[in-house]
Structure formats: structure tokens, C-alpha cells
N, C-alpha and C positions, 0 to 999 in steps of 0.2 A: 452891242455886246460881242466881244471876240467869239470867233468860232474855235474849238476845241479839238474838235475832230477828228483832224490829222495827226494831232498834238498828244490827244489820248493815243490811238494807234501808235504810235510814235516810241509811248513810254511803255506800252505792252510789251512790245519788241527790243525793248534797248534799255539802258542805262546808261544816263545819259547828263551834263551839266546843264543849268538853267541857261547859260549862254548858249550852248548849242542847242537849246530847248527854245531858245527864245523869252522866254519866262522872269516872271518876277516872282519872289514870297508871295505875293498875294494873288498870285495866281493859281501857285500850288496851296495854298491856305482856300481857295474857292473853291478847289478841284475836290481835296479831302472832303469838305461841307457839303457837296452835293452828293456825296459818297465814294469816289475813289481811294481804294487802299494805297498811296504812295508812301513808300519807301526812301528813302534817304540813307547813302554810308561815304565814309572816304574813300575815294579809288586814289592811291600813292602815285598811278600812273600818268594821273591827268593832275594831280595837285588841287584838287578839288572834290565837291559834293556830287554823288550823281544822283539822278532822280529815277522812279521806275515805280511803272503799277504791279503788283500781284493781283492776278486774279481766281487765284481761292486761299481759303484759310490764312496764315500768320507767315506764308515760304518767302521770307527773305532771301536774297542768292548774290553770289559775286560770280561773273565769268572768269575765269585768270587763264583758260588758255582752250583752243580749239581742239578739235579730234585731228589725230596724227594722220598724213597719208595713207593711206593701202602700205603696210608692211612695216612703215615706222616703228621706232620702239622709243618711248617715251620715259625716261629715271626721274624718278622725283624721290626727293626726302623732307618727310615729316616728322612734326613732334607735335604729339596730344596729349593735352592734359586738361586737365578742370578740375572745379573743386580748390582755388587757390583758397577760402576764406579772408584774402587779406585784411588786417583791422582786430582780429580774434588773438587772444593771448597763446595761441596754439598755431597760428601762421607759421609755416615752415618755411622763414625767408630765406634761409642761409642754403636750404634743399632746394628751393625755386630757381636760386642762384646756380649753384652748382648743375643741378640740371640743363639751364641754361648754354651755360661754358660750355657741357659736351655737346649739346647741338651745335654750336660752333667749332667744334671741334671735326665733327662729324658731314660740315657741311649741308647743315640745313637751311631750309630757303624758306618755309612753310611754320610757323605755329598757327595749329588747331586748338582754339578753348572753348571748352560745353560748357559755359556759364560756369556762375557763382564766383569771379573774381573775387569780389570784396564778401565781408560776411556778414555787410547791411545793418538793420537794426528793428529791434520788434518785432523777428521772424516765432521765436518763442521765448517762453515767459523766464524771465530772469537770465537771458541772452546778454544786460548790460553789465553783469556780473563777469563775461568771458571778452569783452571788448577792451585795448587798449583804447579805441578812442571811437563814439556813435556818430561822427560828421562823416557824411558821406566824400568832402574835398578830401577830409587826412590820410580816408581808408585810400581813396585813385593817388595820393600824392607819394604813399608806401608804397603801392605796386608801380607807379610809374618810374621812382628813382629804380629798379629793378630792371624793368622793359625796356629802358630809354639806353641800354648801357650795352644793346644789341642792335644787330640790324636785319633780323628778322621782317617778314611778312607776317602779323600777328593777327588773323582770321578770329573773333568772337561774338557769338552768338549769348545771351541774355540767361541767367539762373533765377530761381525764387531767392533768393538775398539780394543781388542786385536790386531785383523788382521791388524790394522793403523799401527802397527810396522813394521812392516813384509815388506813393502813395499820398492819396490829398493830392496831387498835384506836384510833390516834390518835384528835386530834380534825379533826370537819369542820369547816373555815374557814370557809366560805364560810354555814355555820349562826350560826359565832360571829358573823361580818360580820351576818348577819341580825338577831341579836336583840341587838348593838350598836346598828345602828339605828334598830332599834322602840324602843330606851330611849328614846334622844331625840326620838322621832316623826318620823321618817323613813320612807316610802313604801321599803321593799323586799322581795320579794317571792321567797325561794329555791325551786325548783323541783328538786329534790334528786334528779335523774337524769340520764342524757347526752341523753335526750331530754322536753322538756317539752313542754305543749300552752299557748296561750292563745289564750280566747273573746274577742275583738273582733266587737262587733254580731253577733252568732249565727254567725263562721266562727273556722277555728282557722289560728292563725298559732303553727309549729314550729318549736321551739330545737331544734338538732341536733348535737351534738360530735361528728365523725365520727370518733372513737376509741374506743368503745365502746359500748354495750346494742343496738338493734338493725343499728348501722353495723359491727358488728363482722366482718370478712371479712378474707379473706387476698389476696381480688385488691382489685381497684381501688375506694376504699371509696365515694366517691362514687356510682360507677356502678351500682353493687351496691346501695346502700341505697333511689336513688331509683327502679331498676327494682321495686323490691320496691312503692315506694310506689306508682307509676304502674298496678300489677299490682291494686294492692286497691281493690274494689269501688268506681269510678269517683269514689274520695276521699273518702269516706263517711271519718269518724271515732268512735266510740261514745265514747262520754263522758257518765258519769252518769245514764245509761239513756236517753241520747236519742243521736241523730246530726246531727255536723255536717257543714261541708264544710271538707276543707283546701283552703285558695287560697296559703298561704305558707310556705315552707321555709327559716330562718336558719342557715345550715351554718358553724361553726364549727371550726379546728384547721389550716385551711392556710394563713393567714395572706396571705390573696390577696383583690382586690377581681374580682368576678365576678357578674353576671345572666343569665339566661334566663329565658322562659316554655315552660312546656310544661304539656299536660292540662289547662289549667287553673291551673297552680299557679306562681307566680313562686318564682326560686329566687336564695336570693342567699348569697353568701358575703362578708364584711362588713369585711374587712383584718385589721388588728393594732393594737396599740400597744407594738412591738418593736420598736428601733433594731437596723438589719441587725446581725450580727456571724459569726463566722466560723464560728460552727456552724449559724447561721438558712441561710446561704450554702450550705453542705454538704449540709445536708438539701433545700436548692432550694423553701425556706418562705420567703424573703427578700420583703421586697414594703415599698410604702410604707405609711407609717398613716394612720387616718383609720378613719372608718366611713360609713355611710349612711344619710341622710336620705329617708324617703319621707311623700309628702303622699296619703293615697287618699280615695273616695268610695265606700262601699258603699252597692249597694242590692241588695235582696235576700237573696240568699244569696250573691253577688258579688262583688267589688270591680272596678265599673263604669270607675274611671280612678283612674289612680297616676302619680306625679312620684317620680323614684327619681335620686338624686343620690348619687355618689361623693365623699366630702369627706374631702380633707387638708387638716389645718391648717397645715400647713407652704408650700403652692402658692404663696403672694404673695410667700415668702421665697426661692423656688427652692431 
């Protein structure tokens, strides 16, 4: 019987391909069965799958880039959004789009999505009534002619409508989305839980679908999730045997444009791309679309200053 060992350690600390792994499928299909949480996503960089344990909870992560020297100043630009619904009669392609273009515009490098790409099926009751189509291929093959038409780094993390596939055993979309567009070399990058991490310059910036894995609560889920976070060791995050700092929280599922700082840590919730209709209305999720552009400077272990902009592409039009 192989020894594992070194091979565990190995994925604790890294992320990493089955060839540099050593590894076959059925290695990593023996490692899950005995209990290992392994993880799988595309890294663009490597052109391939990398492998890696988490060792608690559901923290998917991507490194994308180290802490800056002593005095360094690190510019990045992002775009967050979530909430696309695509699939739903109320999909705001034409706004996703346009959205789009001005991050190219603007020079972005980064897309951030807190789940719910597609808007799934048999999340609630008469949902087939607001779908142009309930296959999970048509809803990834709508957003994909969109995404593919960029050359973005497209960072996502998992929604409860993606999750409606999945169910029974279905398939995960947002996988298939994935390794659609690594065929064609496309930068994207699934993070295959409600909550993801990602390393910019040595801090982590969190994808959150506050509809399940640790947001999960019966009262107020916001409030609940970030007390919890505020609670833990003054934002420390373990990750691959080392700690960072969380400085950013991307909360996805209310379909609301919303900022604050607290601790330390900016928290944003990033809108939609859902045309209101009369159950968005009901549920009191209604809001306009758009998502959020931020420009920051890290230094340190920081993020020293930030430009945080609310963008609908609809505004010139009223």
C-alpha cells in the first residue's frame, strides 16, 4: 500500500497538480474515502487542476500572489458582483455585459462572484414559471457566451441556485462552466463552496453566499455570520499552514448594493443582475444591478486606501 504521508503534508501546504503530486484520480478518490477534505479548481497559471486539503470547515482558497516587501505598495483592481441569476426571464444580460466593458475599460484584472451565477431550478415553488430554460448546460452556455468575450481572472465561489443542480447527484454547473473555459484558455477559477478565500498580496479577500456553509443560521444571517467573524482571533485566517489577514468580505444572496468598515475588514455586498419582478419584490431582494468596482493599495499586511464605487450600467439611461 503507498504511503501517503508526505503526500498529505504536502497538499496541506500547497496547491498543487496531480503530476507534481505524483497522483492518479484514484488516489485522490482513496484519500476523500478515508476522509480527506480535497479540493480541486483551475489555476490559469499552471493550465491545469490543482489539488489541496482544507483542514476545517468548507475554506476553499486560491493564492494569486504573495505579501509585498517591507514598504512595497501593491494597486490592484477589482470587480464584485453576484447574484447573476442567469437562465431567469429577468437576467440582466445586456447590464452584465455592459458592466463588463467598463472593467475593461478601467483595467481590471480581477472578477470576484459570491455565487448564484445561474438561477438553477426547484429552488422555489413555481420558479419554472420565471425560467427561460431549467437545463443546467443552456443556463453555463448563456453565461459563458458573456464571460468568454473577456479576458478577465474570473474568481467564483458556489450560491444556493447553482447548488439546485447538484442535487440527487446531478451535475455541478458551475464546474462544467469551469472546465468549458479552460478548454478555450480562459482565466476561471471555481472555488466549489459558499464560502471561498482568495490571497491578494498576502491578505484574503472572502466570497460569502450567505445561504449556506458557515452563514448558515435561523436568525439574521448577515449578522450572525460577521459576529462570528469579528469573534475570531483578531482576523487571523489559517490557510495552508501559514496565517493571513482577512481585510475583505464579498457577501453575496441579497441582491442589495451595501458598504461598511468594521475591525478592520470592508464588507460589501455587491447588487444583482436580476431584473426586479414580482417575487424579487416579495421576498424584499428587489434592488438595482450593477456591481462594484474597487481600486486599492496594499501595503503590508493592509490595504492602506481603497476607491470603492457602486456601478450600474443602466444610470446614464435612467
Amino acid at each position: 500500500m503507498k504511503n501517503y504521508s508526505k503526500i498529505i503534508d504536502k497538499m496541506k501546504k500547497n496547491q498543487l497538480t496531480l503530476k507534481q503530486l505524483r497522483l492518479s484520480m484514484e488516489d485522490i478518490i482513496y484519500l476523500r474515502d478515508v476522509g480527506y477534505n480535497i479540493k480541486e479548481q483551475y489555476d490559469p497559471r499552471v493550465s491545469d487542476y490543482v489539488y489541496y486539503i482544507v483542514t476545517s470547515g468548507d475554506s476553499a482558497y486560491i493564492k494569486i500572489s504573495d505579501s509585498p516587501s517591507k514598504g512595497q505598495e501593491i494597486k490592484l483592481k477589482l470587480l464584485e458582483i453576484s447574484d447573476l441569476h442567469t437562465g431567469c426571464r429577468n437576467f440582466d444580460k445586456q447590464g452584465l455585459d455592459k458592466t463588463l466593458q467598463e472593467a475593461k475599460k478601467r483595467g481590471v484584472e480581477f472578477v470576484h462572484i459570491s455565487g448564484d451565477l445561474l438561477d438553477g431550478f426547484g429552488v422555489y415553488r413555481g420558479q419554472e414559471n420565471n425560467l427561460k430554460s431549467n437545463k443546467a448546460i443552456e443556463q453555463v452556455n448563456e453565461l459563458m457566451a458573456i464571460l468568454e468575450k473577456y479576458d478577465f481572472w474570473y474568481i467564483a465561489s458556489t450560491g444556493n441556485h447553482d447548488q439546485s443542480f447538484c442535487m440527487k447527484g446531478g451535475l455541478d454547473p458551475i464546474k462544467y462552466l469551469e472546465a468549458k473555459m479552460a478548454k478555450i484558455g480562459k482565466r476561471f477559477t471555481y472555488l466549489n463552496a459558499y464560502e471561498g478565500n482568495i490571497i491578494h498580496a498576502g491578505i484574503v479577500f472572502r466570497l460569502i453566499h450567505l445561504q449556506g456553509g458557515a452563514a448558515r443560521a435561523a436568525s439574521y444571517k448577515v449578522q450572525v455570520y460577521l459576529s462570528r467573524v469579528f469573534e475570531s482571533n483578531l482576523n487571523d485566517v489559517h490557510i495552508g499552514g501559514k496565517i493571513y489577514n482577512l481585510r475583505s468580505i464579498q457577501a453575496g444572496h441579497f441582491h442589495t448594493f451595501y458598504a461598511l468598515s468594521m475591525s478592520g475588514i470592508t464588507i460589501i455586498m455587491p447588487g444583482n443582475f436580476q431584473h426586479d419582478g414580482d417575487l424579487e419584490k416579495r421576498m424584499g431582494i428587489s434592488g438595482k444591478t450593477g456591481g462594484v468596482f474597487r481600486e486599492l493599495i496594499i501595503v503590508g499586511d493592509k490595504i492602506a486606501k481603497e476607491k470603492i464605487e457602486f456601478y450600474n450600467p443602466w444610470k446614464e439611461e435612467g
